[in-house]
N, C-alpha and C positions, 0 to 999 in steps of 0.2 A: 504494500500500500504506500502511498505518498504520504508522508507525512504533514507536509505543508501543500497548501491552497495560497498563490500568490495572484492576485487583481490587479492590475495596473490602470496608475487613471493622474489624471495632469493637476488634480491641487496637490497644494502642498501638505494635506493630510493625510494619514496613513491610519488607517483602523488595523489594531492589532484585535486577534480572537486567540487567546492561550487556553480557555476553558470550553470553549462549546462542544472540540473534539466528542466522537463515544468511541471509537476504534480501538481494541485491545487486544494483542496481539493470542492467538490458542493458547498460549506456552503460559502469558503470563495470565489469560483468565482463569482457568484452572484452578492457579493458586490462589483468586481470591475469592473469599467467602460468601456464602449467601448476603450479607447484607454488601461486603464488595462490588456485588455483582450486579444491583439495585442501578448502578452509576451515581449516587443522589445528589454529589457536590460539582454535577453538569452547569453550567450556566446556558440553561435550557434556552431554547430558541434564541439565544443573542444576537446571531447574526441575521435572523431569518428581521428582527427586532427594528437592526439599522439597514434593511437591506434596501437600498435605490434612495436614502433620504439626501445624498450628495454623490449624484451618480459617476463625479469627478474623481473622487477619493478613491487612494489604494488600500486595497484589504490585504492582511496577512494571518490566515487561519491554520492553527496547527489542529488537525483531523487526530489526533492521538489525546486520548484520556489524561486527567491529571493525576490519574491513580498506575498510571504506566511510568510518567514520571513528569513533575509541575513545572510548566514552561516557564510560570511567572515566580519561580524558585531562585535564590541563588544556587550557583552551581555546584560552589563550595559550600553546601547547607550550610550558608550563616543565617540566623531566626532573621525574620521583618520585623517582626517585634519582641525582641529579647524577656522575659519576664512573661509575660499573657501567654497564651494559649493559641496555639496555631498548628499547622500541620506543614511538615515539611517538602524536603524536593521531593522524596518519592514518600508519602503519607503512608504512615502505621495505621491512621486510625480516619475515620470520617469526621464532618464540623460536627457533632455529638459528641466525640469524644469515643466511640466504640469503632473495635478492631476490625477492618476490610480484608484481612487475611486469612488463609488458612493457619492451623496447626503447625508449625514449622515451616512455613512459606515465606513469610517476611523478610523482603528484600534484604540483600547482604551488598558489601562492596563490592564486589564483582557485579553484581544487579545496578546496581550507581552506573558503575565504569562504562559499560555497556551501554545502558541505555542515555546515558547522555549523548553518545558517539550517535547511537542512533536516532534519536528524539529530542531531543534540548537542543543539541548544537544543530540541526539540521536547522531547525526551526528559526533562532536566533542570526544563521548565515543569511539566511533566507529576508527577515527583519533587518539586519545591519543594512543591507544590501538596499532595498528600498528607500531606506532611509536617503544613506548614501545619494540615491538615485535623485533622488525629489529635491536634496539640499542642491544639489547640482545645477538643474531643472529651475526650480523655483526661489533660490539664493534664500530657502531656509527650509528648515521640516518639522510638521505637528506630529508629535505619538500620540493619539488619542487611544488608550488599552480602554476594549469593552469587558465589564464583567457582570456578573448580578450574584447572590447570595440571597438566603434568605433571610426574611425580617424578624425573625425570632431564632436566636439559635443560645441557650444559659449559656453553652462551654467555651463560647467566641466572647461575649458581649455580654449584657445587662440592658433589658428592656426591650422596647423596639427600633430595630435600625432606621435611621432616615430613609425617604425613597430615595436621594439622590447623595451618591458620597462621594465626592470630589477628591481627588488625592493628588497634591505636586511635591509630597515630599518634603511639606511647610516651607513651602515657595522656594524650593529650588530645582526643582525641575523644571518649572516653564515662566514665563516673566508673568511680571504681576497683571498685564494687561491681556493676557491669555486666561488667567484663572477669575479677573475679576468680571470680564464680559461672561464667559460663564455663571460664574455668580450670578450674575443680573437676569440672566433667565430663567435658571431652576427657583431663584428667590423669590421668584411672579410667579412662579408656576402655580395655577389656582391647584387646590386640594392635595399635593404634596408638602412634604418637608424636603430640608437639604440639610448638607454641613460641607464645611471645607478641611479637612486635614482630621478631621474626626476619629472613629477606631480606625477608619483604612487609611492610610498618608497615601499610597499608593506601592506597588508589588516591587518587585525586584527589576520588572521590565521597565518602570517608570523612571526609579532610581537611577538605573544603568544608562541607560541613554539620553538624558532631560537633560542637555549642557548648554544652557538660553547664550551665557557667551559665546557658544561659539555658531548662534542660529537656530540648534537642535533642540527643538521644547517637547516635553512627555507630560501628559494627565491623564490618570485612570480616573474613569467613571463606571462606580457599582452601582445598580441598580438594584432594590428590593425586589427579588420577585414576587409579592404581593401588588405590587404595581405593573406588572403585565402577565401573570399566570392565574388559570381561575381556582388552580388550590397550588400550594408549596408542597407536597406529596403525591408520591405517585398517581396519575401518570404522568404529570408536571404538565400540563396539558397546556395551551396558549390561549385567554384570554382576547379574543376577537377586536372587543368592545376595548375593553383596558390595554389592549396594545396600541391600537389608533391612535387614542386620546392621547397617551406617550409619546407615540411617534411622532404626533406635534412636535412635543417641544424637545424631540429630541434632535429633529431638522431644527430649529431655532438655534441649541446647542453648536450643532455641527456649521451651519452658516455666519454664526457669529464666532464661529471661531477662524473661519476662512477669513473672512472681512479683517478681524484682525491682522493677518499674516499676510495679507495683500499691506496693509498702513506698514506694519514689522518690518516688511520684505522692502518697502519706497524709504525707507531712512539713510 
């Protein structure tokens, strides 16, 4: 299988997808458990989610599970968030907190080794590259990483998550006129909430790449899936009605972030 889905398209935006993948190889499904096997920490329909709202932008979609091994991981499993609760480059456990593996299955370093070669680093050559392309192109580059989670999870968080969670990595991954035009639209968004830099700051892929001096800006955007799915539980089914309504203002998002980088790009 292909591990990476690359779209090409002339803004200077680039949609990353690291979670929507389901693709898991015979070898390593196997070894994971019945509730492994569930997929649950998909970020269900994402792409399906932003698909045609900036017919310009390029996609880069890794087709491979995050339970195969987590795109938006460091490579070196350093934690995102040192001290809380998280799961790492290839996950023990699901966001619950309960174990995805078999009985003595559980990825070992050679299980790492391997799959990065195969899966992470494909994926990542694949994203530098684009990038690359589009600074070139456009004399600068948007990472916008898509994700969603859900709105209730005890072993992640406390309470209910916002629908809209903005991450730059406490403003350094993209300039401030990147994350505040954003701002400006989720903060209107009638019947949602937001936050900026909140439990998520943004993944490893945001971090990695977000260098505003030198043109390259990265923002992850999570999405609640209570805000476009009609239950967070099997079959994670897509919300019709509640997607639409999203996809407003998620074209809003995506267009004010272009307009930006067009003013960015004329200094």
């Amino acid at each position: 299988m292909s591990v990476v889905e690359v779209e090409r398209g002339l803004s200077p935006i680039i949609l990353g997808f690291p979670h929507t993948g389901t693709d898991v190889p015979a070898d390593i499904w196997k070894r994971l458990n019945q509730n492994g096997q569930l997929l649950a920490d998909t970020d269900w329909h994402i792409d399906q989610l932003y698909d045609g709202l900036l017919p310009e932008a390029t996609t880069v979609r890794a087709t491979f599970h995050r339970y195969v091994i987590d795109a938006n991981r460091d490579p070196e499993g350093v934690s995102l968030y040192p001290g809380q609760n998280t799961t790492g480059l290839i996950p023990e456990t699901d966001f619950d907190g309960k174990p995805i593996w078999r009985d003595g299955e559980k990825p070992n370093a050679a299980d790492i080794k391997s799959r990065l070669e195969q899966f992470h680093r494909p994926y990542h050559a694949a994203l530098a590259d684009e990038i690359k392309r589009v600074h070139e192109a456009c004399g600068l580059a948007i990472l916008y990483d898509c994700h969603s989670i859900r709105s209730h999870i005890p072993f992640l968080f406390q309470g209910k998550l916002p629908d809209f969670n903005i991450g730059t990595n406490e403003g350094k991954s993209c300039s401030p006129e990147i994350a505040s035009a954003v701002g400006r639209i989720v903060f209107a968004a009638r019947g949602y909430d937001a936050v900026i830099n909140g439990r998520f700051k943004g993944g490893w892929t945001t971090r990695h790449y977000g260098q505003p001096q030198l043109g390259i800006h990265a923002i992850q955007m999570e999405l609640t899936q209570s805000s476009h799915l009609a239950t967070e539980a099997p079959p994670f089914a897509l919300d019709e009605a509640k997607a639409e309504k999203l996809r407003r203002h998620l074209k809003d998002v995506l267009e004010i972030i272009e307009q930006t980088a067009i003013k960015l790009g004329s200094r």
